[in-house]
C-alpha positions in Angstrom: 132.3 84.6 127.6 135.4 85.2 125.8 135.0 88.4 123.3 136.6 88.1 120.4 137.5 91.8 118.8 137.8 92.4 115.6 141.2 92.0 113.6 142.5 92.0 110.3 145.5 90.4 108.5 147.1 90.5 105.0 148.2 87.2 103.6 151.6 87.6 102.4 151.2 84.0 100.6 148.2 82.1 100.1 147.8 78.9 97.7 144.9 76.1 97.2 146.0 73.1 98.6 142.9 71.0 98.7 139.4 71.3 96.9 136.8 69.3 97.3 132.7 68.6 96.7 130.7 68.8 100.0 127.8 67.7 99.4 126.3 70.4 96.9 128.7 73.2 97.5 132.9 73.0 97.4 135.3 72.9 100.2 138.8 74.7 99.4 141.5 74.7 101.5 143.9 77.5 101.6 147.3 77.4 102.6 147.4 80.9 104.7 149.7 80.7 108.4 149.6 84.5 109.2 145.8 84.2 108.6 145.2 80.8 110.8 147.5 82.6 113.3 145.0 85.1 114.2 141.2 83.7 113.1 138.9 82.5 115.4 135.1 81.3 114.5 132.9 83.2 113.3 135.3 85.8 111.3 135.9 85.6 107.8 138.2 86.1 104.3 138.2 88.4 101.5 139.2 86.7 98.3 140.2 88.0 95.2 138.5 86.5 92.1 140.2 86.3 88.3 138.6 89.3 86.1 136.4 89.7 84.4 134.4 87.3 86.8 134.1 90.0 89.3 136.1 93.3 90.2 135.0 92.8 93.7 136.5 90.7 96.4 134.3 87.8 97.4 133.6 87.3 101.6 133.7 83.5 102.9 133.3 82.9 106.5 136.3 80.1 107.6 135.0 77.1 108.5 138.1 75.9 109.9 141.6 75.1 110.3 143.8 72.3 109.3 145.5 70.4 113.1 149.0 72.0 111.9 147.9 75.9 112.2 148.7 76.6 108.7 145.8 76.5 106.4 141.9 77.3 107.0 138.9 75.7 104.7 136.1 77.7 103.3 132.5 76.4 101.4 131.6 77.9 98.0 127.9 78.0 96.8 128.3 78.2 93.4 125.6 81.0 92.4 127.9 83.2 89.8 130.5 83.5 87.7 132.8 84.4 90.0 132.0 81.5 92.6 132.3 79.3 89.8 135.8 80.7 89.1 136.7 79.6 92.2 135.3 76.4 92.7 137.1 75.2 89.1 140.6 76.2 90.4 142.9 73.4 91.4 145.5 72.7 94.2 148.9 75.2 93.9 147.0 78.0 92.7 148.0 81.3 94.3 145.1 83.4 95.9 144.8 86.7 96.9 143.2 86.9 100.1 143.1 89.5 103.2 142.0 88.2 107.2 140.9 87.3 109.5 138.2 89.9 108.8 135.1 90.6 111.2 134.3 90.1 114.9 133.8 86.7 115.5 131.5 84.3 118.2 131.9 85.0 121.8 133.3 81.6 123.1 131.8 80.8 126.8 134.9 80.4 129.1 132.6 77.5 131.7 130.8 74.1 130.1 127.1 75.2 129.0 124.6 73.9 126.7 125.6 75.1 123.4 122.5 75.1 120.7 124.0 76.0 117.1 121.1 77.3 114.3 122.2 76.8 110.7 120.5 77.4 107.7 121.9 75.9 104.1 125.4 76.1 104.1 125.5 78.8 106.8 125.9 75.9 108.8 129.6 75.6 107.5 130.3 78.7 109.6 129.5 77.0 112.9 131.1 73.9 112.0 134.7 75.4 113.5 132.6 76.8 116.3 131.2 73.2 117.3 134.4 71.5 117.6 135.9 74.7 119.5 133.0 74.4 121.9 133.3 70.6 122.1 136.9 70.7 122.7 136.0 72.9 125.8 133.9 70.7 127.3 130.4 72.2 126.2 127.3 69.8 125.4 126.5 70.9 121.9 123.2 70.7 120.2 123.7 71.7 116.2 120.3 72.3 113.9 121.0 72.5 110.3 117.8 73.0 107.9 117.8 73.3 104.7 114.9 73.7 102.2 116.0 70.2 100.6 118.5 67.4 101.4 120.5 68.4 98.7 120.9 71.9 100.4 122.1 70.7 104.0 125.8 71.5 104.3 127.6 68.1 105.4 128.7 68.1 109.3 130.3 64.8 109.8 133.9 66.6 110.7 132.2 68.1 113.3 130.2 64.9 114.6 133.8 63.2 114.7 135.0 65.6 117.3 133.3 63.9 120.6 130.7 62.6 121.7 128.3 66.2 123.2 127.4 66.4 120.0 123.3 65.8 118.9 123.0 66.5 115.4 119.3 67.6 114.4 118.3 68.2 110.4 115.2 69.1 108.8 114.3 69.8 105.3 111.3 71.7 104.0 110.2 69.6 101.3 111.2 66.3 104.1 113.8 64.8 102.1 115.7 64.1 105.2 115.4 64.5 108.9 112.4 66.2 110.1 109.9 67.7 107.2 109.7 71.6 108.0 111.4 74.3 109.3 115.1 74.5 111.2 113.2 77.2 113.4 110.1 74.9 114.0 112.5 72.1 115.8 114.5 74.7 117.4 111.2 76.4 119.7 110.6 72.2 120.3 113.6 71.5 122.0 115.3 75.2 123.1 115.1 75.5 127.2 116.9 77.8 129.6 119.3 77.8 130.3 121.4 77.3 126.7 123.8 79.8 124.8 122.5 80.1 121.0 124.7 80.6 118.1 123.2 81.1 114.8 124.1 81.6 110.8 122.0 81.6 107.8 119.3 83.8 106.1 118.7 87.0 107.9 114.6 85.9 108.2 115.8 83.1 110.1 118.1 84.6 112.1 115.3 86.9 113.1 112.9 83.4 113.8 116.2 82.2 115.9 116.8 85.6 117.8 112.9 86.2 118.9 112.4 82.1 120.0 115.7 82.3 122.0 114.3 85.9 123.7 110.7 83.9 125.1 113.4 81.3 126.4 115.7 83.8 127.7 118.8 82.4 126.0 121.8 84.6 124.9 121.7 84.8 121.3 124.7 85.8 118.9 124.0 85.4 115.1 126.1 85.7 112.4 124.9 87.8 110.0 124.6 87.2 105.8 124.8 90.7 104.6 126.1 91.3 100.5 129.3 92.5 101.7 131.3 94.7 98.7 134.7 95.7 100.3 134.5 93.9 103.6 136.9 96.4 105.4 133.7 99.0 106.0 134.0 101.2 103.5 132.0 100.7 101.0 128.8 101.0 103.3 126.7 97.8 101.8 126.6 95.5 104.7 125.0 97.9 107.1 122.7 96.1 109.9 120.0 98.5 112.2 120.4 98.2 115.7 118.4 99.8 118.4 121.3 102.7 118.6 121.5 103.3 114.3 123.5 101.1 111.6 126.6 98.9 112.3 129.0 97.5 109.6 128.8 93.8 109.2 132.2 93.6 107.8 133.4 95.5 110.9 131.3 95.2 113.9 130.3 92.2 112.9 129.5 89.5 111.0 128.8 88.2 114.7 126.3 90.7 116.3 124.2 89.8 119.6 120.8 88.9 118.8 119.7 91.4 121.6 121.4 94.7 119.8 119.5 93.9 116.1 116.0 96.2 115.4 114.6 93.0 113.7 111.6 94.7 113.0 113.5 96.6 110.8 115.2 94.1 109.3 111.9 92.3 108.3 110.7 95.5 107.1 113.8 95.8 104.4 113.6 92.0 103.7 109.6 92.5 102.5 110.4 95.0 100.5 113.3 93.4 98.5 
């Protein structure tokens, strides 16, 4: 594995050059070089949003960079006022945004089956990761469920990439693909040996972490914590572990599966 530490950048400039629909959800590009410098998958961006929409920064994992090195996309869910700010806004706006932020996936360094777990449009933070891993010669096997077709994030940038990929969707309500869960096809087709990578809903993640544990598959997931300051501060984003509570904004978003106390995590998911 390659690890990938931690690092954090301030854009000096940053300006919309591109936004788009994706399916349900938006895809804005964002002029940034000192930030596509440094990212790598898996990390994410802090981005300033027009008051009164929001006096807190908004977190947005990267899903990837443009083939010159000087601009990086991200995927809005519109689900607020301040979402909807940014999905409205139109190519040559300025942005205020600070990255790379966050540790990101650990990139195997030999060719492995690579089996990526996505859930709504958390699947737009593996999409990078999939043509990284294809690029490296990996066979790569990406799930992305969604409760309805509607919901499933878009992947055909990543399908273009080569041909390891095998694309598998499912939808709850079977709208498209296979009818049920993303976790249900995943414990159908997940042997050993296989590296997993995972981002969504922390209930799935814990489904995704326990089914790769019987199979004895390393596990990294990136975690979907309400982030307020993203630079570990403010305390929000705190994930249990077996040895007390790390930042997600800090030591992760991408945590192994392994170091997570997922009975704990259930625990604080019933009760909210």
């Amino acid at each position: 594995m390659t690890a990938v530490t931690p690092t954090v950048a301030r854009a000096a400039a940053a300006a919309l050059v591109d936004v788009r629909r994706a399916g349900r959800y938006w895809l804005l590009r964002v002029r940034a070089p000192e930030i596509v410098r440094q990212a790598q998958p898996g990390q994410f961006v802090s981005v300033g949003v027009e008051a009164p929409h929001t006096l807190l920064r908004r977190p947005f994992a990267i899903a990837g960079v443009d083939p010159e090195g000087s601009a990086f996309d991200v995927v809005v869910a519109v689900v607020g006022s301040g979402s909807a700010w940014l999905a409205s806004q139109h190519p040559g706006r300025a942005l205020d945004v600070v990255g790379p932020l966050g540790k990101g996936f650990a990139v195997p360094s030999a060719p492995v089956r690579c089996v990526l777990v996505g859930g709504g449009y958390g699947t737009a933070a593996l999409e990078w990761l999939a043509r990284r891993l294809l690029r490296g010669g990996h066979g790569v096997e990406l799930f992305s469920g969604a409760a309805t077709a509607a919901a499933l994030y878009p992947v055909a940038r990543a399908a273009g990439d080569g041909p390891g990929l095998r694309l598998f969707e499912t939808t709850e309500d079977g709208s498209r693909g296979t009818t049920g869960l993303v976790t249900a096809a995943l414990a159908e087709r997940l042997e050993h040996p296989a590296k997993v990578f995972a981002c969504g809903p922390m209930p799935m993640l814990a489904a995704v972490a326990d089914i790769a544990r019987r199979c004895g598959c390393d596990c990294q997931v990136a975690v979907e914590e309400h982030m307020g300051c993203s630079v570990g501060v403010c305390m929000t984003c705190v994930v249990p572990t077996a040895d007390g509570y790390v930042r997600a904004c800090i030591e992760g978003p991408v945590l192994s599966a392994e170091r997570i106390d997922w009975e704990s995590v259930r625990r604080r998911t019933h009760r909210g």
